[in-house]
N, C-alpha and C positions, 0 to 999 in steps of 0.2 A: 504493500500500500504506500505509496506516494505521500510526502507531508510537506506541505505549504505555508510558508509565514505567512504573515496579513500584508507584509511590503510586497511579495511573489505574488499573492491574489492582488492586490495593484495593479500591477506593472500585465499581466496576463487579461485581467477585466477589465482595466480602465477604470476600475473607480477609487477612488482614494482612499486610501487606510483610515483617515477621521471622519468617511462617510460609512465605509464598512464598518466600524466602530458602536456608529452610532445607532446604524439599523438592527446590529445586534440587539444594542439596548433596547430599543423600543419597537420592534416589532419580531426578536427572536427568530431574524432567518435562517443565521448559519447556529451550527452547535463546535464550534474549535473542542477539539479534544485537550489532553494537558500527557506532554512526556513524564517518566518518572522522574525526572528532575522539575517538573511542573511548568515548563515551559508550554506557552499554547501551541497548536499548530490547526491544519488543515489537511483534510484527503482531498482524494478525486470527486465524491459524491459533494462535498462544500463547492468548488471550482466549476463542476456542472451545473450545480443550481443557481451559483454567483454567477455565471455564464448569460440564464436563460435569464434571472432577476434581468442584467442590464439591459439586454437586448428589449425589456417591454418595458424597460425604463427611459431607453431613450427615445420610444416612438411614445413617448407621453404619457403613458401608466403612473399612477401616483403608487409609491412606493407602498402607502396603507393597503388601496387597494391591490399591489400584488401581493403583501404578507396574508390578505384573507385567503390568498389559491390554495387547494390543495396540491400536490404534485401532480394530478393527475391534468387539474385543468392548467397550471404553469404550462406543461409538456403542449399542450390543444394550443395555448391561446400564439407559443411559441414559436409550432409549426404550419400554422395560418399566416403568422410573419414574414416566416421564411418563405413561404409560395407567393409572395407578393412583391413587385419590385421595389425594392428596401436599400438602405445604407450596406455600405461594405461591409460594418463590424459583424453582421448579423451574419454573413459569411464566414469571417472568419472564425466567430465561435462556434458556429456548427462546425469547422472544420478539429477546433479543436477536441470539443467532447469530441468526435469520431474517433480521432486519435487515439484519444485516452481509449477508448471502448476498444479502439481494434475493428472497428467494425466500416469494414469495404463500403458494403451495401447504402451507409451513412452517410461513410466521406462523399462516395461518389453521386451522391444524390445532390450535396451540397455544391458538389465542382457544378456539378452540369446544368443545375435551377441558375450558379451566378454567369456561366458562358451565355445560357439564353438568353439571359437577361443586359447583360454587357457585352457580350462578344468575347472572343479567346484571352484577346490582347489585355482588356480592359480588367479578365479577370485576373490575368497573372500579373498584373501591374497594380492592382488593387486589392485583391484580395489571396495569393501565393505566396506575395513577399511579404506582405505584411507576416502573413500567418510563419514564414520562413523564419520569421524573426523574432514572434513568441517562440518558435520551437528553439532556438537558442538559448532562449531564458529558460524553458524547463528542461535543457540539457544543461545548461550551466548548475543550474540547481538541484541537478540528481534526480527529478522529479521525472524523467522518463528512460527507457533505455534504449541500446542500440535498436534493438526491434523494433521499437515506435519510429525510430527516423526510417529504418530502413522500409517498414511500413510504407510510410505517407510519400518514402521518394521514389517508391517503384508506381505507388498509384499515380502522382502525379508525372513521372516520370513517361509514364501509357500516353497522359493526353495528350502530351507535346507532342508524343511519335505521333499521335494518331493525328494532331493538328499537321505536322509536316507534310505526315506522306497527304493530306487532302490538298496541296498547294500543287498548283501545275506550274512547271519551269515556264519563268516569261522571259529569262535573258534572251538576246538577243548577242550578235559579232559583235565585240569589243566591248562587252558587259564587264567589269572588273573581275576576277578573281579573287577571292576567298579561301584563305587557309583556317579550317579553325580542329584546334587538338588541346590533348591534354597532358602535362608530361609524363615522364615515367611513375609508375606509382600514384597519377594522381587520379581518383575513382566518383569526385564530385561533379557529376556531365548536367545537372540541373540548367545552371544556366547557361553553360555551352549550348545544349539543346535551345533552350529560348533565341540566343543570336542565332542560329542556324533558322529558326523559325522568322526571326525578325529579318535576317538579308533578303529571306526567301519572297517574304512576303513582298518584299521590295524591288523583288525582279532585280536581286543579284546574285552570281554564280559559284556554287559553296562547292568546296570538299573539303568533306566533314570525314577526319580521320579519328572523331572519339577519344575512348581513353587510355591512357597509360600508354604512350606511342615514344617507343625511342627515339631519340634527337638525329640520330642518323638518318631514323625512314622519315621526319621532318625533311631533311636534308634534302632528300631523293625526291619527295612528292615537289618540292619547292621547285626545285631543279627543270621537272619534268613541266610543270604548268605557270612557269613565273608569276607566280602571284602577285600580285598586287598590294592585297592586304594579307597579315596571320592575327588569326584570334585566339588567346589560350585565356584560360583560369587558373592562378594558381591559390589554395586554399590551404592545403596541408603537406603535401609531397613532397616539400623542400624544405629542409631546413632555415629560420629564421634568416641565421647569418651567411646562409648559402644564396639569396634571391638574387643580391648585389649579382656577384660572378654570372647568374643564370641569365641575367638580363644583358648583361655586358657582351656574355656570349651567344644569344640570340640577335645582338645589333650587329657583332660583327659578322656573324657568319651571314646576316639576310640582309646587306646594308640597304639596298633598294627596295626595300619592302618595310610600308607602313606597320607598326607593330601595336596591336592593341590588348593591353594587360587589364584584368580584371580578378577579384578576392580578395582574400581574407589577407595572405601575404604579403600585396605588393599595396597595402597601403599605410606602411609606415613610411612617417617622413622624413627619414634617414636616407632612402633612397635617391639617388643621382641617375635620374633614367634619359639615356643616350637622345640623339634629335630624334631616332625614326621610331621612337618606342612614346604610348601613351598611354597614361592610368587611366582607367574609367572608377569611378569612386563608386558610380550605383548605376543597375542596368538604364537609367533613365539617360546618360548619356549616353551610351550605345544608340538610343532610338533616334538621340538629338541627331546626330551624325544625317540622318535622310529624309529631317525638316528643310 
């Protein structure tokens, strides 16, 4: 069982520890248990219902009247929410109870209401990364495991194939080139996938060589179709103080070629990145790139 401070419920439901505090008090939502050292905390079952509380909090529900729900009609008045075109958060919580539950049939119910609703793009740019980014907090905080990530990034990881392969190639003779891979060892293809989806859609020309691709067969594919541009991620598969060298040696070996860096790695500001090489800090400038 998963256990939650009141700062984690925060930061995961948006609502502030002196509001959750207070509705405690006076309307008895959550029940925090106490460690044997008497410390309070939170499970998953607190997180799911503080979940559903906000989501009918912020379409106007006064908070009296959601403490008189039962659980049964919270869940009813919930999922009437969710089948309606609604704010992003209301996404993204459903995406995260699924999580927590494990449950496929959930999540994926939750992707596909917000694509209908927004379209592919809108959802992974509004409600993917957000939700990307509570799951670092409850991996940061023990409160899920490997299985949960690798869970949620094979299902999401479906719809992007499944958005790709529905693109038909619109390049055209002297469409730029597109390199995009990941390096050795690195096994985070999420947002790779997404550029591949984003050039595509933009009617430009990818080879998408995936993940964990030795710098050699980099070398050869480069070779063979002068690219223009390479796209990588790097997140974990380098060591810290290895990235300097990795990028040094990426400029020299591809001088003519635009280099575009994106993760977790290459955005400390220690970095000295050569003329042909560019950080992107959040997928939102990759998109800028083909305004």
């Amino acid at each position: 069982m998963a256990q939650y401070t009141i700062k984690e419920l925060e930061h995961l439901s948006g609502i502030k520890a002196h509001t959750i505090r207070i509705w405690e008090q006076r309307y008895n939502i959550l029940n925090p248990k106490r460690t044997d050292t008497n410390i309070r905390f939170y499970d998953d079952a607190d997180l799911k219902s503080l979940l559903n509380i906000s989501l009918l909090n912020e379409r106007g529900y006064k908070i009296s009247k959601i403490a008189q729900m039962d659980p049964e009609q919270l869940l009813q008045k919930v999922r009437q929410l969710c089948d309606q075109p609604c704010e992003c958060s209301h996404h993204i919580s459903a995406l995260v109870s699924a999580m927590i539950d494990m449950c496929e049939h959930q999540f994926d119910k939750a992707l596909s209401t917000a694509t209908l609703q927004m379209g592919f793009q809108e959802t992974m740019q509004q409600v993917i990364y957000p939700f990307l980014n509570k799951i670092g907090i409850l991996w940061q905080t023990g409160n899920i495991t490997p299985a949960h990530e690798h869970f949620v990034s094979n299902l999401i990881r479906q719809k992007l194939m499944v958005a790709i392969d529905g693109q038909v190639a619109k390049w055209k003779e002297g469409t730029p080139t597109y390199i995009l891979y990941l390096p050795e060892n690195e096994l985070h293809e999420l947002a790779l996938l997404y550029m591949n989806y984003i050039l595509r859609s933009h009617g430009q020309k990818v080879i998408y060589l995936g993940q964990n691709l030795p710098f050699k067969d980099l070398a050869v594919t480069y070779e063979q179709f002068k690219a223009e541009f390479i796209c990588t991620v790097i997140t974990s598969s380098i060591e810290r103080e290895q990235v300097q060298p990795y990028l040094n040696k990426l400029s020299h070996r591809f001088p003519e070629a635009q280099i575009y860096i994106y993760g977790y790695q290459v955005q400390q500001d220690c970095l000295i990145l050569p003329d042909n090489i560019k950080r992107l800090s959040c997928i939102n400038d990759f998109i800028d790139l083909f305004k």
